[in-house]
C-alpha positions in Angstrom: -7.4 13.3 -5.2 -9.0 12.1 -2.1 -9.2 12.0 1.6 -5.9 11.7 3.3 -4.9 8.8 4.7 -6.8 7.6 7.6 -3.6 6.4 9.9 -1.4 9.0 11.4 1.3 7.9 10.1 0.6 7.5 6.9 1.3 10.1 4.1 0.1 8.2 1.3 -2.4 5.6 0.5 -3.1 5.0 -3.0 -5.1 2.3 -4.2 -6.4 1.0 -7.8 -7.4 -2.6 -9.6 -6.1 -4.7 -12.7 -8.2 -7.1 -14.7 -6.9 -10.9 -14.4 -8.3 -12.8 -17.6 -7.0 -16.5 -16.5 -9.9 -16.0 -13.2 -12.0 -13.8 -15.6 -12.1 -10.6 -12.3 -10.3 -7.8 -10.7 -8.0 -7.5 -8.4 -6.7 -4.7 -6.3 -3.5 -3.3 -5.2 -2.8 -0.4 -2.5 0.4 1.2 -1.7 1.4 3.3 1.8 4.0 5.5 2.5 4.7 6.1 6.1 7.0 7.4 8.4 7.2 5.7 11.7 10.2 7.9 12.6 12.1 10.7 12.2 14.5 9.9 9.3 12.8 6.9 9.0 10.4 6.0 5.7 7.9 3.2 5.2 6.8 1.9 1.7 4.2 -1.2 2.0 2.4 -2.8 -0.7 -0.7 -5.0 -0.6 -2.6 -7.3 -3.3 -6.4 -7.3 -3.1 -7.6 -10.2 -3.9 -11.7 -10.1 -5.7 -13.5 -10.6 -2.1 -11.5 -7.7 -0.6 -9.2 -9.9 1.1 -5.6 -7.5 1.6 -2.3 -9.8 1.4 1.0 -8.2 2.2 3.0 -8.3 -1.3 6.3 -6.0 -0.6 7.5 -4.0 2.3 10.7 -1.6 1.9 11.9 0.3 5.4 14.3 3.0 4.6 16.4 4.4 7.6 18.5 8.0 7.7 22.4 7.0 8.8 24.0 9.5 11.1 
């Protein structure tokens, strides 16, 4: 649960952390589902990196055929 996504077009935007033990801190991840179109999904995925920095890791654009 939490507040909905802050973009318009966003319908989901989830986010959480995993421990790396070889730099001994946590990074994040966050994943968005959006639909920029009718017929048209988004799915974007991000690594966090410990300062907060977001790096684009996977993006997968799904379109509706006639």
């Amino acid at each position: 649960e939490g507040p909905p996504p802050a973009e318009a077009d966003a319908l989901l935007d989830v986010r959480g952390r995993y421990y790396v033990k070889e730099v001994d801190a946590y990074w994040g991840w966050r994943t968005v589902l959006r639909m920029p179109a009718a017929g048209a999904l988004r799915l974007e995925m991000f690594n966090i990196d410990p300062a907060g920095t977001e790096y684009p890791a996977v993006e997968v654009v799904l379109t509706r055929r006639a």
